[in-house]
C-alpha positions in Angstrom: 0.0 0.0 0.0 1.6 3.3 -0.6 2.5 5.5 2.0 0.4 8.5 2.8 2.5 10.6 4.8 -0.8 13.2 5.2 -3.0 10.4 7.0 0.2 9.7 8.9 0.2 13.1 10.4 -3.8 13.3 10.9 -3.6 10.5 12.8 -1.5 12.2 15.4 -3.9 15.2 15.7 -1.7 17.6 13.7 -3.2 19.0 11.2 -0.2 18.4 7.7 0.5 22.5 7.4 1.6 22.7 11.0 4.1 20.2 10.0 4.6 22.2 6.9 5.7 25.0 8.6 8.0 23.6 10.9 10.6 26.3 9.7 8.7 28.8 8.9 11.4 32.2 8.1 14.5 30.1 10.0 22.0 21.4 12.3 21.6 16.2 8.5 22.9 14.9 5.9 24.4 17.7 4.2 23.6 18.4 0.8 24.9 19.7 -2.4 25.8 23.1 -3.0 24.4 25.3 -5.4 26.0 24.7 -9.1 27.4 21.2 -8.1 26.5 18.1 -9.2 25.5 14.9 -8.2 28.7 12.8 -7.3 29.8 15.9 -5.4 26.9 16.2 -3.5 27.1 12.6 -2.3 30.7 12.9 -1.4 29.6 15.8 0.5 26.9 13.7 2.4 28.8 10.7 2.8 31.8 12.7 4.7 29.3 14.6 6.8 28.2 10.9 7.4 31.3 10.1 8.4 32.1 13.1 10.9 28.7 12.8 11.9 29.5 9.2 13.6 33.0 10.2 14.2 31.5 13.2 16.7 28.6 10.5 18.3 31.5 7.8 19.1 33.6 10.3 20.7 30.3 11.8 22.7 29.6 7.7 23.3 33.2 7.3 25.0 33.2 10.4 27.0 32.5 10.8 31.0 30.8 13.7 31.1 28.3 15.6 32.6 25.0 15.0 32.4 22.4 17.2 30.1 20.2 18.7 33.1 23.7 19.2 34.8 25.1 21.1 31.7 22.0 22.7 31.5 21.9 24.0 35.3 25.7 25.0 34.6 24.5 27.4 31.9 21.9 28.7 33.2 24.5 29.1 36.7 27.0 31.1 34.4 24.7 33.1 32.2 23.0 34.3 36.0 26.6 35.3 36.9 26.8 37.2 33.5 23.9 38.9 33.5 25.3 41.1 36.9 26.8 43.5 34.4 23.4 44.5 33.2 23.4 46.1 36.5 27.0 47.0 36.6 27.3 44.3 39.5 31.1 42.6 39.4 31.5 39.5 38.0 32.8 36.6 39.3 35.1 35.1 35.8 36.7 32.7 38.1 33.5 31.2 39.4 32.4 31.1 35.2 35.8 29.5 34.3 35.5 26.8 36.9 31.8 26.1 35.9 32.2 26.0 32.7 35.8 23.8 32.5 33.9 21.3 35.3 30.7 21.2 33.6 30.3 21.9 30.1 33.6 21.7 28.8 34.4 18.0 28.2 31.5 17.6 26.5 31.2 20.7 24.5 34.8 20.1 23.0 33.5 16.6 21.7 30.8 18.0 19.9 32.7 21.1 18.4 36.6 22.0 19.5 36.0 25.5 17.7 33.0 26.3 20.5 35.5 25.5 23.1 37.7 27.7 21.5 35.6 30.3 21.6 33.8 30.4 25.1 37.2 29.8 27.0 38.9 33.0 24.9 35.5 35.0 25.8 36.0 34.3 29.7 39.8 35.1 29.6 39.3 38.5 27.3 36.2 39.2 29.4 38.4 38.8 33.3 41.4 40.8 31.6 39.0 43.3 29.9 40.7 42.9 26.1 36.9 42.3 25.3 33.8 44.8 25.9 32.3 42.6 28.5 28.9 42.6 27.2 30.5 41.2 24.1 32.3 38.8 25.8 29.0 37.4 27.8 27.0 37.0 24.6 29.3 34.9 22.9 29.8 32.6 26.1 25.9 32.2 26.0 24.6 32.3 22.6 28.1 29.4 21.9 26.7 27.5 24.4 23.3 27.8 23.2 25.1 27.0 19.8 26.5 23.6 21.4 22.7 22.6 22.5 21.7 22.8 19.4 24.7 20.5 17.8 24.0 18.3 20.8 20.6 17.6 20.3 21.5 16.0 17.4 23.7 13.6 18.7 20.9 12.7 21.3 18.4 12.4 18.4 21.0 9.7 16.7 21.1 7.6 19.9 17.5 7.7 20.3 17.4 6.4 17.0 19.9 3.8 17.5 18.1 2.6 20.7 14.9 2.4 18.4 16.6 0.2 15.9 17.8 -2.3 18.5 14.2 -2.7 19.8 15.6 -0.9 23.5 12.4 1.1 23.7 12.9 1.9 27.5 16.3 3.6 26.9 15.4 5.5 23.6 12.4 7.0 26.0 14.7 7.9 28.6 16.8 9.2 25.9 13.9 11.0 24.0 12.7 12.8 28.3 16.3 14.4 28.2 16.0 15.6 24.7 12.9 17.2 25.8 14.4 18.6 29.3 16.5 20.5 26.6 13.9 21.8 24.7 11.6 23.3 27.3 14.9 24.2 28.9 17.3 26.1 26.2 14.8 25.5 22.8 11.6 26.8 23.2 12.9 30.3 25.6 14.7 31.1 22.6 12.1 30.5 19.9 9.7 32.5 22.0 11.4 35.6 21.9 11.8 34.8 17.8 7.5 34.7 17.7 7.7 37.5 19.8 9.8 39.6 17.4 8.9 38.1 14.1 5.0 38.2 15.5 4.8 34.2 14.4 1.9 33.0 15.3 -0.3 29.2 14.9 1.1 27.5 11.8 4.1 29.8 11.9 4.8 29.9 15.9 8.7 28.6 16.1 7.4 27.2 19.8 3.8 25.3 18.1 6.5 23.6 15.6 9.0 22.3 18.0 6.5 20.7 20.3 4.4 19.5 17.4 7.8 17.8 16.2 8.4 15.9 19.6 4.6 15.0 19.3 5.1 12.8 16.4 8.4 12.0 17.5 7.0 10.0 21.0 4.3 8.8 18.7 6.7 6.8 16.7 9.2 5.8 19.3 6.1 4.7 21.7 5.3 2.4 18.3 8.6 1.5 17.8 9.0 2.9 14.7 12.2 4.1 14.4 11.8 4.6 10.2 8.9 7.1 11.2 10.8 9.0 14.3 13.9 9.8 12.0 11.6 11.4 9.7 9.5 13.3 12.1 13.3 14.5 13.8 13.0 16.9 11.1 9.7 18.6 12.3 11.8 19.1 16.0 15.5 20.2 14.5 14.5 21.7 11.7 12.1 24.2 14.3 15.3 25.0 16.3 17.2 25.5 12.9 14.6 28.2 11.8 14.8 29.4 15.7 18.6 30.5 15.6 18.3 31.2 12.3 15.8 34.1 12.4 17.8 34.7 15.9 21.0 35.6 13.7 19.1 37.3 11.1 17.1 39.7 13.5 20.3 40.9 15.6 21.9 41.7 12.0 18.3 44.3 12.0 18.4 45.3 15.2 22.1 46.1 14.8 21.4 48.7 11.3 18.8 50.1 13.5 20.5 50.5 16.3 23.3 52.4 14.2 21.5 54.8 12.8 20.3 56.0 16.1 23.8 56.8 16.9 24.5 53.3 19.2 27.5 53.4 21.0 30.1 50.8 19.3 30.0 48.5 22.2 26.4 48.4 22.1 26.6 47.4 18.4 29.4 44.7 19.6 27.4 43.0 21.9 24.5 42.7 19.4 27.4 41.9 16.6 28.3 38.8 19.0 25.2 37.5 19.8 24.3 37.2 16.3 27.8 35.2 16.0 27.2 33.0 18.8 23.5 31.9 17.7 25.0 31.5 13.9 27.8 28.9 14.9 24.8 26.2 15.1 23.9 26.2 11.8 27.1 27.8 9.9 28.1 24.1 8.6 24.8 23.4 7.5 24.4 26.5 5.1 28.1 25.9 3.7 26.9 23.0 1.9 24.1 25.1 0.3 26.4 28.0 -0.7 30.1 28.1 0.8 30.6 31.4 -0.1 27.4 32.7 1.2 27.6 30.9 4.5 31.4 32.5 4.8 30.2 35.6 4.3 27.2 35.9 7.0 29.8 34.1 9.5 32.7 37.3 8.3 29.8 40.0 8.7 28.9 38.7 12.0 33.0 38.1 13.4 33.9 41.4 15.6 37.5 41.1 14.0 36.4 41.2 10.9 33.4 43.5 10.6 32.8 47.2 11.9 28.9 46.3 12.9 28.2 50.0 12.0 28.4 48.8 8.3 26.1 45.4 8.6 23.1 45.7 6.8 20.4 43.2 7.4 19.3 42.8 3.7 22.6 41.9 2.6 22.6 39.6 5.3 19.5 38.0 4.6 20.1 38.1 0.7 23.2 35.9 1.6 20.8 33.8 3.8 18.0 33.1 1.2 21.2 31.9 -1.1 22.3 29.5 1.2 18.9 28.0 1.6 18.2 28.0 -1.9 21.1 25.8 -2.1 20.3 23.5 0.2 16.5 23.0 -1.0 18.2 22.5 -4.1 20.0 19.4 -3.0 17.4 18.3 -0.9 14.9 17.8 -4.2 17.5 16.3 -6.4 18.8 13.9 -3.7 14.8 13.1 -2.6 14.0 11.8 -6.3 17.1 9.7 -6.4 16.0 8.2 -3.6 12.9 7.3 -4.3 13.5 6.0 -8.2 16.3 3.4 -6.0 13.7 2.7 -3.6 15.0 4.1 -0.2 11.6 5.8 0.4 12.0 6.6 4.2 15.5 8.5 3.0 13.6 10.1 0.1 10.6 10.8 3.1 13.4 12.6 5.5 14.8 14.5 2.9 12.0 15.9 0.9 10.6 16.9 4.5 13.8 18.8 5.1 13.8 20.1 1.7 10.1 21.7 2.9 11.1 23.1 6.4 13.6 25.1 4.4 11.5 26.6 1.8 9.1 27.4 4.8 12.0 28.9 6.4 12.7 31.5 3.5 9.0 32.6 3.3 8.7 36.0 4.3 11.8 36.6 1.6 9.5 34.9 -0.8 6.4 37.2 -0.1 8.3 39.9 -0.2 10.0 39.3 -3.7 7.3 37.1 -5.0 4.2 38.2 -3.6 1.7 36.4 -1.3 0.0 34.5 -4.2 3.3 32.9 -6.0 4.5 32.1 -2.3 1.6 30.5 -1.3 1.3 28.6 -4.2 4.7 27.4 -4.1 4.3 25.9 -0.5 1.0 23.9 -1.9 3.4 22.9 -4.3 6.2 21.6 -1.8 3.1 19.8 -0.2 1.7 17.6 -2.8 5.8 17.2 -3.4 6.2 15.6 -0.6 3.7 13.3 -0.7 4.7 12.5 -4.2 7.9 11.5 -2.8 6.0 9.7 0.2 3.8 8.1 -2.4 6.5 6.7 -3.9 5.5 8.5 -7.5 8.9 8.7 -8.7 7.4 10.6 -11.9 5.6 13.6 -10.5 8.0 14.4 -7.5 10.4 14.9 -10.8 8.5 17.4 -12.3 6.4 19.1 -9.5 10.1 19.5 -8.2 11.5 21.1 -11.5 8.6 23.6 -10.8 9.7 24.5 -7.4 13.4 24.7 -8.1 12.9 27.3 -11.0 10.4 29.5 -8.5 13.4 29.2 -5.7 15.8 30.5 -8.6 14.3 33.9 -9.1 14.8 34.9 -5.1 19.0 34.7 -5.7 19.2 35.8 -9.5 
């Protein structure tokens, strides 16, 4: 019987456009990017593959911390931080010994660069050769950047645990993935519907708990084919989340300069929108290298006076990464299904839709509401071509959406 991903979803009380807009406007398997072909593309995937498993054996091996302790350990040092915003003194040494006892083993695991990072931002904030306001938002918006990388690792053991029929560890596994999104995920998408006004089909928060909906739905059935797929809803939310958390700081930092913000006000903002774009900076490379370089220069306080950012430029270079990966996602879906890996083909051309979702108010506002609009009822009855196993209209219902996609970077 083919596989009707629509009356999957209705069955779980979600109605298929909540799903849809999992990314509404905002880190797997990497995909091609744009102007590259095939072969590369898979290369691409297979060593992201590789690192991928390299990064979960290493977490695996590790004695560390666990993730409510990490979590209380943030939430401990960003407290401490946040006694500048009422010029209180800060206690660095108390930060430094939280975060080396704490976070430290494991966040070097997942991403040496993040260490890298946070442990220069507590010695430059102590010595003062970094605006301290700087300083604290790149040692909490890394960290939050680490979450995010981590949650994927956790999603990959739950899966594992699925496969091996160990139903009681994956749901022990799946609670603490959960801890960490009511506890880091869902503050931070909140302030993103705040800002952005997102609301129902659209709110950042609605998609992330609709995505760990479907998620305990399939681990509680044991289907670990249908919870990989429905990972997408969850990660993909959180992708959109930092994304449109990077994208509005590079807004409220032109603003802010052109009513005369001191520098250091401009820095802090500048490093925040770093810190939140280290979560997904990989990801976007492999949609457009050059793009994704050039958001990560704009946003690096050695590189980039923020009195010259301007937030179109930075979301022009956005929509171009994001093109690229869409891109990817629809050639790599077809292929998929025409060699019959159809829960592959499912996962992808699900990502491939959280990402055109993601881009959507650049779509309205270069192609109109109609043109948009159509083109996400397109990427739905795309999908469940692609779920449908219909080889034949995927193809061209995906030619369709590639060539609309192509008129937002030309």
């Amino acid at each position: 019987m083919p596989f009707s991903f629509k009356k999957t979803l209705l069955f779980t009380g979600l109605s298929f456009s909540l799903v849809l807009a999992g990314c509404a406007g905002d880190s797997e398997g990497e995909e091609e990017s744009e102007g590259t072909n095939s072969e590369q593309q898979e290369e691409v995937q297979d060593n992201e593959q590789e690192e991928q498993e390299k990064e979960q054996d290493q977490n695996e091996e590790a004695e560390t911390a666990s993730i409510e302790d990490q979590v209380q350990a943030y939430k401990d040092i960003t407290k401490e931080l946040d006694k500048m915003k009422e010029d209180q003194e800060v206690n660095w040494d108390m930060i430094k010994d939280t975060y080396t006892a704490e976070l430290q083993q494991d966040l070097t695991s997942v991403n040496g660069e993040f260490d890298q990072a946070i442990t220069a931002a507590i010695s430059a904030g102590k010595d003062g050769s970094l605006e301290k306001n700087a300083a604290r938002q790149i040692i909490d918006k890394t960290t939050q950047s680490y979450f995010y990388q981590k949650q994927k690792g956790m999603h990959s053991e739950i899966a594992k645990e699925l496969e091996e029929g160990t139903k009681e560890k994956a749901q022990q596994q799946f609670d603490k993935l959960k801890f960490l999104a009511n506890e880091v995920f869902i503050p931070t998408a909140v302030k993103r519907d705040s800002y952005y006004e997102l609301e129902g089909d659209s709110s950042l928060e609605q998609n992330i708990n609709a995505g760990l909906t479907t998620q305990q739905e399939a681990l509680q059935a044991g289907n670990a084919d249908d919870f990989g797929v429905y990972k997408q809803i969850t990660d993909k939310s959180i992708y959109r989340s930092y994304f449109l958390a990077a994208q509005s700081y590079a807004e409220k930092i032109e603003k802010a300069a052109n009513e005369g913000a001191s520098n250091d006000e401009l820095a802090a903002e500048q490093a925040e929108a770093w810190g939140f774009y280290q979560a997904i900076k990989g990801s976007l490379s492999s949609g457009d290298e050059e793009a994704a370089k050039q958001i990560n220069t704009l946003f690096s306080l050695d590189q980039t006076e923020p009195n010259t950012i301007k937030a179109d430029e930075v979301n022009d270079l956005f929509v171009q990464a994001f093109v690229g990966k869409i891109k990817g996602y629809h050639t790599e879906s077809v292929e998929e299904v025409k060699n019959g890996n159809i829960t592959k083909a499912r996962t992808e051309a699900l990502e491939a839709n959280m990402f055109t979702k993601a881009i959507e108010m650049s779509m309205t506002e270069s192609l109109g509401e109609e043109q948009t609009k159509e083109t996400l009822q397109k990427a739905e009855s795309w999908l469940e071509a692609v779920s449908n196993e219909n080889a034949e209209e995927a193809e061209q219902l995906g030619q369709e959406i590639v060539s609309t996609l192509d008129q937002l970077v030309k």
